[in-house]
Backbone as numpy.savetxt, mean C-alpha at the origin, in Angstrom:
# Nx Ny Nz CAx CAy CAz Cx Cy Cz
-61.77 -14.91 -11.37 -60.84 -15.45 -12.34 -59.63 -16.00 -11.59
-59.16 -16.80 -11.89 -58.06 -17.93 -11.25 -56.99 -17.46 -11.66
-55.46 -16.95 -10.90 -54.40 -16.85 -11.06 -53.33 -18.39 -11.28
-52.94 -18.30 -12.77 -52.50 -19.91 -13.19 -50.72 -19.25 -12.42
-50.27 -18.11 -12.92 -48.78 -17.91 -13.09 -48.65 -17.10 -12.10
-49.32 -16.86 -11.35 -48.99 -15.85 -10.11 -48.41 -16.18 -9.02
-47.14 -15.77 -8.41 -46.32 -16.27 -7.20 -45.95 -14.96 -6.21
-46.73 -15.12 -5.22 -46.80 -13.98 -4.38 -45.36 -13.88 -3.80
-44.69 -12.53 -3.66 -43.61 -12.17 -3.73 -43.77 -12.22 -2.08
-42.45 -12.63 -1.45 -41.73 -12.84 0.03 -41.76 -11.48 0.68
-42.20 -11.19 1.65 -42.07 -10.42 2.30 -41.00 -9.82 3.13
-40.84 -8.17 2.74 -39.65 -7.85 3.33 -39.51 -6.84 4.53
-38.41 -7.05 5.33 -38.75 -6.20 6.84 -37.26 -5.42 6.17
-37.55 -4.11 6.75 -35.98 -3.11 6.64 -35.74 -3.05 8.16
-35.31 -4.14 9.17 -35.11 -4.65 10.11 -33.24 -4.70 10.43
-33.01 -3.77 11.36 -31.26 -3.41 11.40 -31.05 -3.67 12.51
-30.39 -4.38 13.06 -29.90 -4.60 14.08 -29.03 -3.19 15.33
-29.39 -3.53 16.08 -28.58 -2.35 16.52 -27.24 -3.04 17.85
-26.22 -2.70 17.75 -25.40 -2.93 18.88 -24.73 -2.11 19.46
-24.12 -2.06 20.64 -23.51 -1.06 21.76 -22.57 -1.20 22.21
-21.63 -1.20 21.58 -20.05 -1.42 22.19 -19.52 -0.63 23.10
-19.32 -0.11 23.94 -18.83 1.13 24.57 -17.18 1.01 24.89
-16.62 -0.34 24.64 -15.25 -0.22 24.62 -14.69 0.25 23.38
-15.72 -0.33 22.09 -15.31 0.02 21.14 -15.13 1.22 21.01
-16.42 2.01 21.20 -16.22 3.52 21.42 -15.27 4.81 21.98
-15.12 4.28 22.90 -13.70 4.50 23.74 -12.83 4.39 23.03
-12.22 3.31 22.58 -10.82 2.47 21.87 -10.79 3.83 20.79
-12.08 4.00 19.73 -12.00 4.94 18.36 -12.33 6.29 18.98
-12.41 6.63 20.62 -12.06 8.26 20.92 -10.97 8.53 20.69
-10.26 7.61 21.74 -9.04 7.54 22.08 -8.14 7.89 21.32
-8.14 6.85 20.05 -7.37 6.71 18.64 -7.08 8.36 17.86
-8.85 8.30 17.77 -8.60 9.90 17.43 -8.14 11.26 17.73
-8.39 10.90 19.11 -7.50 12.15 19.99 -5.78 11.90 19.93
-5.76 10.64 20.18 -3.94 10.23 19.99 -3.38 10.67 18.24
-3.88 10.22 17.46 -3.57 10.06 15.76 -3.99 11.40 15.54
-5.39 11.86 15.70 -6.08 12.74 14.88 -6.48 12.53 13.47
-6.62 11.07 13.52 -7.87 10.74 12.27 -9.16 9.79 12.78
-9.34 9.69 11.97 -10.34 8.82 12.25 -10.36 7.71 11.15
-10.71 6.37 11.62 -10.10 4.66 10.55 -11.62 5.20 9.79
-11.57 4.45 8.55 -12.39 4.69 7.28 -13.34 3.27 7.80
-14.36 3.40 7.58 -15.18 2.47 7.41 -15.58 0.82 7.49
-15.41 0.57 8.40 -14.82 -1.29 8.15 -13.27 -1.31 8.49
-12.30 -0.16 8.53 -11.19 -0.03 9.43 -11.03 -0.19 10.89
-10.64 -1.21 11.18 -10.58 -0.90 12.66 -8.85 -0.96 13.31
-8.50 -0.39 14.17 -7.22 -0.07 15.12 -6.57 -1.70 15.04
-5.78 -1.80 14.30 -4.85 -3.31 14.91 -3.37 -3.06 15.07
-2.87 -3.14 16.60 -2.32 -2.98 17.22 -0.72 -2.75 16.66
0.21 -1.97 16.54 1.41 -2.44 15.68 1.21 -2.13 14.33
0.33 -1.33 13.77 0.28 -1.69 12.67 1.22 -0.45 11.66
0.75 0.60 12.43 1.65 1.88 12.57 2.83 1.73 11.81
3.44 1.07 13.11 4.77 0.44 12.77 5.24 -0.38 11.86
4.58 -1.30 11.13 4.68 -2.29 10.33 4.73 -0.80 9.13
4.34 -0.12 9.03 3.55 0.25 7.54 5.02 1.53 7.63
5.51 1.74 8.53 6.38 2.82 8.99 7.76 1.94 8.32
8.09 0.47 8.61 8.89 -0.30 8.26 8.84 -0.62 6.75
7.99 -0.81 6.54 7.68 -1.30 5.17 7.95 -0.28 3.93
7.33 1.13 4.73 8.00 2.38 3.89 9.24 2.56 4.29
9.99 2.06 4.84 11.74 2.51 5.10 12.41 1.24 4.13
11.55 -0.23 4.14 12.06 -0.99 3.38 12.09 -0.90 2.10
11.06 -0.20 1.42 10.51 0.32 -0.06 11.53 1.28 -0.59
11.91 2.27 0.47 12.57 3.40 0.24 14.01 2.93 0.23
14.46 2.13 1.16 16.11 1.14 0.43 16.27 0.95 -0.62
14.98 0.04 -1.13 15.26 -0.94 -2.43 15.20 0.10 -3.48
14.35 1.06 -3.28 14.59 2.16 -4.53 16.21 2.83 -4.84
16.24 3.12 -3.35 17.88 3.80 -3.05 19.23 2.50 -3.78
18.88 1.37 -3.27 19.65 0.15 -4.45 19.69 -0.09 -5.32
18.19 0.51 -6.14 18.02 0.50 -7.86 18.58 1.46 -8.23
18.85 2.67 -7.52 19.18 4.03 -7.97 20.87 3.68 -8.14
21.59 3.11 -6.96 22.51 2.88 -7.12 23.09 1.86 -8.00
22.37 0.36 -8.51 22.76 0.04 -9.55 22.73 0.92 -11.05
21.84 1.68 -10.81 22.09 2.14 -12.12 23.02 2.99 -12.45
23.51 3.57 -11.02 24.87 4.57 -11.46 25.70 3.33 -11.27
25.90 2.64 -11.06 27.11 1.63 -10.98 27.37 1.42 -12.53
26.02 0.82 -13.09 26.34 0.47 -14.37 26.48 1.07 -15.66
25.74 2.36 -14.76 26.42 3.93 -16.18 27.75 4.06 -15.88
28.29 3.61 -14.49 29.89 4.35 -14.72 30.58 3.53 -15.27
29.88 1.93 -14.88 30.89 0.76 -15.90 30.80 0.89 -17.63
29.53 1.25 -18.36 29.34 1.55 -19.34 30.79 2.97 -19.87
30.30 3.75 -18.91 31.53 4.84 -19.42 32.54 4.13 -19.13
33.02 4.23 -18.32 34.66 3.26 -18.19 34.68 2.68 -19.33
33.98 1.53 -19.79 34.29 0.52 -21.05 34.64 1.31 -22.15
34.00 2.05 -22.39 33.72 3.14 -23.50 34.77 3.99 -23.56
35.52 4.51 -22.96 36.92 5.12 -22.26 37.83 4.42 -23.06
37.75 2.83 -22.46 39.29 1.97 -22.75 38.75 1.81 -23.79
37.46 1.92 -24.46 37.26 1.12 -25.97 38.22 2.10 -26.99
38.16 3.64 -26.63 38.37 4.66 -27.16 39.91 5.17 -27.44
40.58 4.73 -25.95 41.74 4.75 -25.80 42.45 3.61 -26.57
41.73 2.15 -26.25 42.85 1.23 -27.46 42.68 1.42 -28.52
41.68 2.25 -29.26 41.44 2.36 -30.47 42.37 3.15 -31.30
42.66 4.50 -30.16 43.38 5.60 -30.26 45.06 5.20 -30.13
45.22 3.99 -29.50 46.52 3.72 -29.48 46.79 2.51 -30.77
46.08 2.04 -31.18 46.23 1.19 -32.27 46.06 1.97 -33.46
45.63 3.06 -33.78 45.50 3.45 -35.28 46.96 4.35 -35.12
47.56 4.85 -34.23 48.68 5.37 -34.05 50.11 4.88 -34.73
């Protein structure tokens, strides 16, 4: 009997490459003995980066420390206003 609709399916290899870096290897001993972690998966060591992320949390941690301080700036201007609103009020119904 004759196959009209039949399309023989592609053949597949579970074929992985293998490679051998040995600097790489080294580089992620190294890392780990220096740090004591180890980079996650598809992470790899880029140079400085430490530092960037060390900066970036000191820069984060300003701008919070500047929001914190506008907002007491503008609670104390709020009270102040509120003060003289109270006081001319108190001197005019007098």
């Amino acid at each position: 009997m004759a196959r009209f609709f039949y399309t023989p399916k592609p053949r597949q290899f579970s074929y992985k490459p293998r490679f051998y870096d040995p600097e790489k290897e080294a580089r992620e001993k190294r890392r780990e003995e220096l740090l004591g972690v180890r980079p996650a998966d598809g992470e790899e060591y880029v140079p400085g980066d430490l530092l960037r992320r060390r900066r970036m949390q000191r820069m984060m941690d300003d701008a919070a420390a500047a929001r914190h301080k506008k907002k007491k700036g503008s609670a104390l201007l709020l009270i102040t206003f509120l003060v003289v609103l109270i006081a001319a009020f108190l001197w005019l119904s007098a």
